[in-house]
C-alpha positions in Angstrom: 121.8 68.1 61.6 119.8 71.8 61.7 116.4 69.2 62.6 118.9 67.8 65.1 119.9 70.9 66.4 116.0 72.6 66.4 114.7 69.8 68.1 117.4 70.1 71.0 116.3 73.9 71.4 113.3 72.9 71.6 113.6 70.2 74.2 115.7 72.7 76.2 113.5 76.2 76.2 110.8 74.8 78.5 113.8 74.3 81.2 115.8 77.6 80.4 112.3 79.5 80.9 111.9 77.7 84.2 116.0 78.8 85.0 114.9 82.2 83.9 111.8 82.7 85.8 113.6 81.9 89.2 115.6 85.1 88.7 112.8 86.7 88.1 112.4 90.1 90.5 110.6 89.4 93.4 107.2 91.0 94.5 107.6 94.3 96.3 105.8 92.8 99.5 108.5 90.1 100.0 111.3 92.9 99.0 109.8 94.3 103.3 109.0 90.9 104.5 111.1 89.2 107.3 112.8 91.0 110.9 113.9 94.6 111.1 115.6 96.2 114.1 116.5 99.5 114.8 114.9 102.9 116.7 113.0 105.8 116.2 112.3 108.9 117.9 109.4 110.4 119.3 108.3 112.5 122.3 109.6 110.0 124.7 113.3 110.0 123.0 115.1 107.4 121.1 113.1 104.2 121.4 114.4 100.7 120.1 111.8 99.5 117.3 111.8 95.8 115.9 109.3 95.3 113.0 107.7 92.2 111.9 106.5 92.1 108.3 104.6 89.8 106.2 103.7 89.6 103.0 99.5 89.8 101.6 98.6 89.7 98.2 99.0 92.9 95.6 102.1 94.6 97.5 100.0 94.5 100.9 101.8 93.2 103.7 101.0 93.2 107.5 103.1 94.0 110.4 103.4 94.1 114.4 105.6 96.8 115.6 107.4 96.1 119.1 109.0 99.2 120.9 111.1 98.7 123.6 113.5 101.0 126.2 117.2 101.1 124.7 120.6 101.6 126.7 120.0 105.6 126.4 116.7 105.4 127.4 115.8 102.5 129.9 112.6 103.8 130.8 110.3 103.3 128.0 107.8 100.6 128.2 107.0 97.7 126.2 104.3 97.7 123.9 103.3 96.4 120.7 100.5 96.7 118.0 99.3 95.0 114.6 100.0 97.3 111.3 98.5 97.1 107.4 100.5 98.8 104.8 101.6 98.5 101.2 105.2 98.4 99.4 105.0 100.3 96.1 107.4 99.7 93.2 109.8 102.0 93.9 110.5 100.5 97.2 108.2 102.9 99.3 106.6 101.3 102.3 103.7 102.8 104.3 102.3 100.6 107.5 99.5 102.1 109.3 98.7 101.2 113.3 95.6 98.7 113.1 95.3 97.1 116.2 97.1 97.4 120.0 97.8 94.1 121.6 100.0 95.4 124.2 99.6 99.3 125.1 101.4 101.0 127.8 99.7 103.9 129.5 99.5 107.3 127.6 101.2 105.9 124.2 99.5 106.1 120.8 100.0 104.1 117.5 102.3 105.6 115.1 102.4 104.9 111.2 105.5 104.5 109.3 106.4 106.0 106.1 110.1 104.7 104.0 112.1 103.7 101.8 113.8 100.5 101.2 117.4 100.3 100.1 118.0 98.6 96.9 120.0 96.0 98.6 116.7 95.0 100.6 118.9 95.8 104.1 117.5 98.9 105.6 114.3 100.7 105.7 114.6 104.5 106.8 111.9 107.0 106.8 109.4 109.1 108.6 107.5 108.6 112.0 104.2 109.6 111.1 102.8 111.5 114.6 103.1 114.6 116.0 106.3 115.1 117.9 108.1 112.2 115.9 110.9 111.9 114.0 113.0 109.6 111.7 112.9 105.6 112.1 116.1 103.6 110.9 115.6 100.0 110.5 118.0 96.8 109.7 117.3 93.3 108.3 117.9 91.2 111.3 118.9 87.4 110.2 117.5 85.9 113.3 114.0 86.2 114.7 112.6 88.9 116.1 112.1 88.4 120.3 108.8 90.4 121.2 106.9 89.1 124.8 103.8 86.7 124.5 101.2 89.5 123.9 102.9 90.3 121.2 104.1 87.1 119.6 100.6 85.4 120.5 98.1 88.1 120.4 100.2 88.3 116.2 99.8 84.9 115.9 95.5 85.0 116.7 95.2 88.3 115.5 96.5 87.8 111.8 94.4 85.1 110.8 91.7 88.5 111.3 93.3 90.8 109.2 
């Protein structure tokens, strides 16, 4: 019976490893990856923000960062621009402006510097620039809509970076 019983164990701990391993936490880079929507504030007011992030190896992910007017502010142009950044372990995410594929007259690329809520559903932080303020982000469950020089000029430029 205990050889019976051993041998069962056995057979089974190759699958309750495999069980175990899916619950495994995830990398820190796919904790930021996916849609965000919110706003930030800078200079030119409260400015809708969606973020598009993407995992890389070793907690590096990439990003393109599409601003946008909002209802309070209906005047601020589109514009859009590739980011690099890292997600540490404790949830802190840095992007840094890489490359401008769509850049309205007179703005500057901004980097981001937050935190990530343990549930994985907001990132809140710092506008790193002069003049800026705080950026408040959402997981959005639907696909971010950015115009073609943003979508496209992602699409070419990431096989790059």
């Amino acid at each position: 019976m205990r050889a019976l019983i051993s041998g069962l164990w056995r057979a089974a701990m190759p699958a309750a490893m495999l069980l175990l391993g899916a619950f495994a936490p995830i990398a820190e880079q796919d904790a930021a990856s996916g849609e965000w929507v919110g706003a930030y504030r800078c200079v030119q007011g409260e400015t809708a923000l969606d973020l598009h992030i993407e995992p890389l190896a070793h907690a590096a992910v990439r990003a393109v960062f599409f601003f946008h007017a909002t209802a309070r502010h209906p005047g601020v142009p589109e514009g859009c621009f590739l980011m690099r950044g890292t997600v540490q372990a404790d949830r802190t995410l840095t992007l840094h402006g890489v490359r401008w594929l769509l850049q309205p007259p007179g703005y500057a690329m901004v980097d981001l510097h937050g935190l990530l809520t343990p549930d994985g559903q907001n990132f809140s932080g710092q506008v790193d620039y002069p003049l800026c303020g705080a950026f408040s982000l959402r997981r959005s469950g639907a696909p971010v809509g950015m115009p073609a020089p943003c979508h496209d000029g992602a699409l070419q430029e990431f096989t790059r970076l």
